[in-house]
GUDO-456622 format. One record per atom (N, C-alpha, C, O): x, y, z; residue number from 1. Coordinates in nm, 3 decimals, padded with zeros to 5 digits. Example, Ala and Ser with C-alpha at 12.3 -4.5 7.8 and 13.67 -1.06 7.14 Angstrom:
# GUDO-456622
VEXMI,east,north,up,seq
VEXMI,01.319,-00.569,00.780,1
VEXMI,01.230,-00.450,00.780,1
VEXMI,01.320,-00.330,00.780,1
VEXMI,01.424,-00.332,00.846,1
VEXMI,01.285,-00.225,00.708,2
VEXMI,01.367,-00.106,00.714,2
VEXMI,01.290,00.003,00.787,2
VEXMI,01.341,00.114,00.804,2
***
This chain:
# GUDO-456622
VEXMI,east,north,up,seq
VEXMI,00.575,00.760,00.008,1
VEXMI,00.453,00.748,00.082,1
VEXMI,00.448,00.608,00.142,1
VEXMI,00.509,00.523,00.077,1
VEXMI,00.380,00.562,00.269,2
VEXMI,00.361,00.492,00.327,2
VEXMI,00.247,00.398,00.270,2
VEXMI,00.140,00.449,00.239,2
VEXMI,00.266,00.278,00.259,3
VEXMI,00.161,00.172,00.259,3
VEXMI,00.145,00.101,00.336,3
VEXMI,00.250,00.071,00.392,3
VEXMI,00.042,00.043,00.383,4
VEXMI,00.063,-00.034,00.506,4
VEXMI,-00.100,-00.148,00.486,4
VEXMI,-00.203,-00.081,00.502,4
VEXMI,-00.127,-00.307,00.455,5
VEXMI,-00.161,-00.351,00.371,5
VEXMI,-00.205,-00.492,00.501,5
VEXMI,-00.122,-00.563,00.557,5
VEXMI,-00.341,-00.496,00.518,6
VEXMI,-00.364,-00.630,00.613,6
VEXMI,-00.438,-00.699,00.552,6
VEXMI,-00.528,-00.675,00.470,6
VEXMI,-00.382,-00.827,00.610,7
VEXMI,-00.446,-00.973,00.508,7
VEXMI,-00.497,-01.048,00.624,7
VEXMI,-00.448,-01.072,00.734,7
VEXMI,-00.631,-01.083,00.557,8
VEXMI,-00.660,-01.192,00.680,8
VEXMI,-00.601,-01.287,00.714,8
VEXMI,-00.517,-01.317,00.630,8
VEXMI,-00.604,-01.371,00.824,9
VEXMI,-00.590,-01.477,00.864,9
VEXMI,-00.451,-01.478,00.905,9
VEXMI,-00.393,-01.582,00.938,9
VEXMI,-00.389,-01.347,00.903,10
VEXMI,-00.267,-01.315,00.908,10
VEXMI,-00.187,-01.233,01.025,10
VEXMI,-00.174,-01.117,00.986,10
VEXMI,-00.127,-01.250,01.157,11
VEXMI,-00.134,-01.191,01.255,11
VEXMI,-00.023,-01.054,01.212,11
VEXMI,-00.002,-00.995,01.318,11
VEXMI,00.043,-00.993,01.113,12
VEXMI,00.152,-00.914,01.058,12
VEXMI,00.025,-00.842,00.990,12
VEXMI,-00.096,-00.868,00.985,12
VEXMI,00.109,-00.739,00.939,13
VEXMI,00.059,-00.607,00.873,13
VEXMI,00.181,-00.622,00.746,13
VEXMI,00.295,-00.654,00.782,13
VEXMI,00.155,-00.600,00.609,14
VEXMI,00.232,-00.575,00.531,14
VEXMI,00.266,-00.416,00.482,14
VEXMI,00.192,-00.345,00.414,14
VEXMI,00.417,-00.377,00.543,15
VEXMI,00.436,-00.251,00.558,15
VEXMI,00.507,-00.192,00.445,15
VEXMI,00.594,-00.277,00.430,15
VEXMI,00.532,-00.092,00.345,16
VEXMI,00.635,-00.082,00.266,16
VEXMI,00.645,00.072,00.243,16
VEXMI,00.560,00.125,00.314,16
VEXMI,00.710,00.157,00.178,17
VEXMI,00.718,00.296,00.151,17
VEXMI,00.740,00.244,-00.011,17
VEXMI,00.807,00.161,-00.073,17
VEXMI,00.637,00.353,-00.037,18
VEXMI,00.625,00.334,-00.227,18
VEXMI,00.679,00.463,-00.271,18
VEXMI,00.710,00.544,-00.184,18
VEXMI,00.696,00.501,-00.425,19
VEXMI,00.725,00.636,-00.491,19
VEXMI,00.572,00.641,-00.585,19
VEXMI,00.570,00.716,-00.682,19
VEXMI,00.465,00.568,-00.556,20
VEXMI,00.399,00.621,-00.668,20
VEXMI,00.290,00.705,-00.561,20
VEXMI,00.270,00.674,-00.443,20
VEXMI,00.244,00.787,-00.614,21
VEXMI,00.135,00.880,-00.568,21
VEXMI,00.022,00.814,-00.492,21
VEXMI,-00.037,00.714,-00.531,21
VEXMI,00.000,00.878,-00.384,22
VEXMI,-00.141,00.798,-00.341,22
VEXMI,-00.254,00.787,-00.360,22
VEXMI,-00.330,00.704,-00.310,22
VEXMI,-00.293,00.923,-00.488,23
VEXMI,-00.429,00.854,-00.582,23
VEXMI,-00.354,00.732,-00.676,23
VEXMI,-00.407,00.621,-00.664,23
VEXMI,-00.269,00.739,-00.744,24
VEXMI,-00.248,00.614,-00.836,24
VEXMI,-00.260,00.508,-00.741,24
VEXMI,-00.341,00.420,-00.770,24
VEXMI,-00.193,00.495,-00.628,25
VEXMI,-00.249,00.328,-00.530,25
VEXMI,-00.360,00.345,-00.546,25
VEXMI,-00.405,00.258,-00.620,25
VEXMI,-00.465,00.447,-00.501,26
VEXMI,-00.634,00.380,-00.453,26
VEXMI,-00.675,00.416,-00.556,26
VEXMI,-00.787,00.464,-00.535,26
VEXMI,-00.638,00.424,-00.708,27
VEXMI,-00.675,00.432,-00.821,27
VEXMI,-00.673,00.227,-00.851,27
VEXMI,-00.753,00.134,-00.860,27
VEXMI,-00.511,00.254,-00.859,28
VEXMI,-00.510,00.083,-00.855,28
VEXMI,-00.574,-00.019,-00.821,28
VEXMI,-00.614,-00.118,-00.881,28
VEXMI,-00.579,00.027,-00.686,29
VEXMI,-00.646,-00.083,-00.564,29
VEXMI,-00.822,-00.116,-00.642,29
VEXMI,-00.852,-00.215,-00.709,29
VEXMI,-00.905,-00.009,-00.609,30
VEXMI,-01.005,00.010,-00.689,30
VEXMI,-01.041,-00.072,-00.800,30
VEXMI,-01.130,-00.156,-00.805,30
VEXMI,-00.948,-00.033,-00.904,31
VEXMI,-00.976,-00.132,-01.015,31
VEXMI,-00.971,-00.259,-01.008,31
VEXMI,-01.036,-00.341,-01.072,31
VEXMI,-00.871,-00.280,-00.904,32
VEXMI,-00.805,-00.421,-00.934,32
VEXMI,-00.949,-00.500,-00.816,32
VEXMI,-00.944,-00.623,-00.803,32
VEXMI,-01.032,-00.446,-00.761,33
VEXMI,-01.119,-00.494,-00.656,33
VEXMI,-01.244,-00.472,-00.714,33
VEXMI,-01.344,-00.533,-00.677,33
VEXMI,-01.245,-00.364,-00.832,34
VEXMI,-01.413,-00.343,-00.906,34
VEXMI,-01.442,-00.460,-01.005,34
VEXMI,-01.552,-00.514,-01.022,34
VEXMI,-01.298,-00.496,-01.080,35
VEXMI,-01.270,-00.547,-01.230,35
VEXMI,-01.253,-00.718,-01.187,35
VEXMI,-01.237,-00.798,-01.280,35
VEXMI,-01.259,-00.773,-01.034,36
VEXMI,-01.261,-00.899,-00.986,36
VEXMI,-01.108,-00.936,-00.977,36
VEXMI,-01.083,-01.044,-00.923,36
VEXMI,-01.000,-00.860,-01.025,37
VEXMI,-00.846,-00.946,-01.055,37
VEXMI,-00.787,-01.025,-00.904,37
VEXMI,-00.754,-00.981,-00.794,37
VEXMI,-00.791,-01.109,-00.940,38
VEXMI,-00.694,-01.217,-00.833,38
VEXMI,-00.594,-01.140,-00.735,38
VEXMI,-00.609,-01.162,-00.615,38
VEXMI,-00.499,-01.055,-00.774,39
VEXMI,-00.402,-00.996,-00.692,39
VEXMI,-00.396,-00.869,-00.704,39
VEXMI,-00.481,-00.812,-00.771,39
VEXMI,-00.300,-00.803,-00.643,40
VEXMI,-00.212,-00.643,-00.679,40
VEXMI,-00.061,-00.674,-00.657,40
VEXMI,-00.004,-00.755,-00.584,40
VEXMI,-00.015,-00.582,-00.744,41
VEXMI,00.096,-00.601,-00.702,41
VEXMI,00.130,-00.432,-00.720,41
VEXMI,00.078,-00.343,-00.787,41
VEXMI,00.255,-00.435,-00.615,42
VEXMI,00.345,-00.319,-00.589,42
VEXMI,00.468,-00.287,-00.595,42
VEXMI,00.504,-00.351,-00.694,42
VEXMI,00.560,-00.230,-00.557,43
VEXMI,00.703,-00.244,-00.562,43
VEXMI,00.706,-00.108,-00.460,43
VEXMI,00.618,-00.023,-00.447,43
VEXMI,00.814,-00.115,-00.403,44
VEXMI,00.887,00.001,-00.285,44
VEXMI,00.982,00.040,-00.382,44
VEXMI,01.011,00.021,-00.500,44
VEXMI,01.035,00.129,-00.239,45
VEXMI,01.131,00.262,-00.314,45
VEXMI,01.258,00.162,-00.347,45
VEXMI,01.355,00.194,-00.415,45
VEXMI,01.241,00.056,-00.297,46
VEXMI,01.416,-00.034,-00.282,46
VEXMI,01.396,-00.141,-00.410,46
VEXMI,01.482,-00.222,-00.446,46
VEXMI,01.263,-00.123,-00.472,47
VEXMI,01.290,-00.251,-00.599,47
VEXMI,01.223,-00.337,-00.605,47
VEXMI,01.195,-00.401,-00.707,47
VEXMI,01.156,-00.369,-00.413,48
VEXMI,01.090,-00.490,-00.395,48
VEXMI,00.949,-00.485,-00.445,48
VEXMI,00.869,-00.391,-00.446,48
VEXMI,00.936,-00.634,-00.496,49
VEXMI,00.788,-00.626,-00.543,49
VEXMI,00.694,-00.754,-00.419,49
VEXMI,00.731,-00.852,-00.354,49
VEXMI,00.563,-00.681,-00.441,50
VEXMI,00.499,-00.753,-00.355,50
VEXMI,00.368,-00.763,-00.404,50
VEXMI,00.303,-00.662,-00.433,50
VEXMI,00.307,-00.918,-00.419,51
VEXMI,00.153,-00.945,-00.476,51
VEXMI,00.112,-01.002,-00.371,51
VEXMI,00.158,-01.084,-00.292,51
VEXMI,-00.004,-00.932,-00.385,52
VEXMI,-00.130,-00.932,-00.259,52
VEXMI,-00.228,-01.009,-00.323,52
VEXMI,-00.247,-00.973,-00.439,52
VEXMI,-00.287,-01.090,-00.290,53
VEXMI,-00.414,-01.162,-00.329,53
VEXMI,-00.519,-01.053,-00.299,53
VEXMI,-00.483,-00.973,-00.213,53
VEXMI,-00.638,-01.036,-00.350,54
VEXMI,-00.768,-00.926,-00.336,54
VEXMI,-00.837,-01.013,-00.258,54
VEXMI,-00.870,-00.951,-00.157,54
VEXMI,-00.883,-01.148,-00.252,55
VEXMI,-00.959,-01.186,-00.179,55
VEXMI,-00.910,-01.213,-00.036,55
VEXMI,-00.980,-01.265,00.051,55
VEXMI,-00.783,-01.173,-00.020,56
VEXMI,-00.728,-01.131,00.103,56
VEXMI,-00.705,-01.041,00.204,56
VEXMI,-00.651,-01.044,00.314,56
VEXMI,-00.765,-00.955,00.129,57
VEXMI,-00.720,-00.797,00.180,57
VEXMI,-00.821,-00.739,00.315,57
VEXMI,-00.929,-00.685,00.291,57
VEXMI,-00.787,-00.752,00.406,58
VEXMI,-00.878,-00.670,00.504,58
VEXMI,-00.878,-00.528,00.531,58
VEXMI,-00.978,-00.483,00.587,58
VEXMI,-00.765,-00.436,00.494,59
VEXMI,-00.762,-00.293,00.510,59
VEXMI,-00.601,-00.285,00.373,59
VEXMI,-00.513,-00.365,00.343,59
VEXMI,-00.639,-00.134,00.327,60
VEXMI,-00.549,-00.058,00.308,60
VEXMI,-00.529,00.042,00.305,60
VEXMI,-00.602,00.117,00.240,60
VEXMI,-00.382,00.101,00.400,61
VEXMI,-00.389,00.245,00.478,61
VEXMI,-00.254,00.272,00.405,61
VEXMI,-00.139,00.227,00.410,61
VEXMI,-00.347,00.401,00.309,62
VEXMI,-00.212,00.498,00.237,62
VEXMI,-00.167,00.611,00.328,62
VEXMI,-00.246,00.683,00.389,62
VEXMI,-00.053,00.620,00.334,63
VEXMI,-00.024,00.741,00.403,63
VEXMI,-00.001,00.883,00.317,63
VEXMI,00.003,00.875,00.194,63
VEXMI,00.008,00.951,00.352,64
VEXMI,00.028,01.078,00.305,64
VEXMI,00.163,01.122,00.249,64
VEXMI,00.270,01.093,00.302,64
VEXMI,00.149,01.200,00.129,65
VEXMI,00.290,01.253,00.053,65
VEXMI,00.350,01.340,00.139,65
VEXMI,00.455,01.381,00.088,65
VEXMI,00.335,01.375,00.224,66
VEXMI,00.418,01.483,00.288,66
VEXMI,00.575,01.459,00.344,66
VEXMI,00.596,01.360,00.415,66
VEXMI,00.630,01.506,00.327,67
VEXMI,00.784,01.469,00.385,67
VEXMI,00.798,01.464,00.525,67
VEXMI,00.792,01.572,00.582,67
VEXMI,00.812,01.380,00.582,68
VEXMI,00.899,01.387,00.713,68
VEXMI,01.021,01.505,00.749,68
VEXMI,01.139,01.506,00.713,68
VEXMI,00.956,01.591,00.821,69
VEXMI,01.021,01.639,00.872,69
VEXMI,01.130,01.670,01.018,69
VEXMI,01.095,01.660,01.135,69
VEXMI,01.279,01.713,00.964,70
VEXMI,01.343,01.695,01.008,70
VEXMI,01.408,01.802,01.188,70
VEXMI,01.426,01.924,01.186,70
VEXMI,01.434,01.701,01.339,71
VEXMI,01.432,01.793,01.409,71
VEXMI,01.313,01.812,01.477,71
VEXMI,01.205,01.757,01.454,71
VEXMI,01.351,01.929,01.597,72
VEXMI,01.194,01.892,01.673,72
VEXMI,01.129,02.064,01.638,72
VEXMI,01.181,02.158,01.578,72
VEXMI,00.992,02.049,01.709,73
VEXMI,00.891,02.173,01.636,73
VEXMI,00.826,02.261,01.769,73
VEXMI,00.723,02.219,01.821,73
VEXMI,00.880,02.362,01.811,74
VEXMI,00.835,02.446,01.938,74
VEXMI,00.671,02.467,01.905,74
VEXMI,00.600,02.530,01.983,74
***
């Protein structure tokens, strides 16, 4: 699934493809923004990890589990 993660003050978009489900992100996200915590952190399908500050965050857009499909569609 697609994440795609904007920080203020920041002219980039932080983009990544994750394996965890997209209620567990806005399960995550949630807590980590109800409970006051300083950051989030994530990891992609490749290993990479990435911490986001919360008091940074201007949007986050989960994308959908659906597979990309392959080829074109009449």
């Amino acid at each position: 699934m697609d994440i795609r993660i904007g920080i203020t003050n920041t002219g980039r978009e932080l983009s990544f493809e994750s394996s965890d489900s997209a209620e567990a992100v806005k399960t995550a996200i949630a807590a980590a923004l109800d409970s006051g915590q300083s950051h989030l952190s994530f990891t992609d399908v490749k290993g990479n990890s990435y911490i986001v500050p919360t008091a940074n965050l201007a949007f986050v857009e989960v994308g959908s589990e659906e597979t990309r499909r392959v080829g074109f569609v009449a």
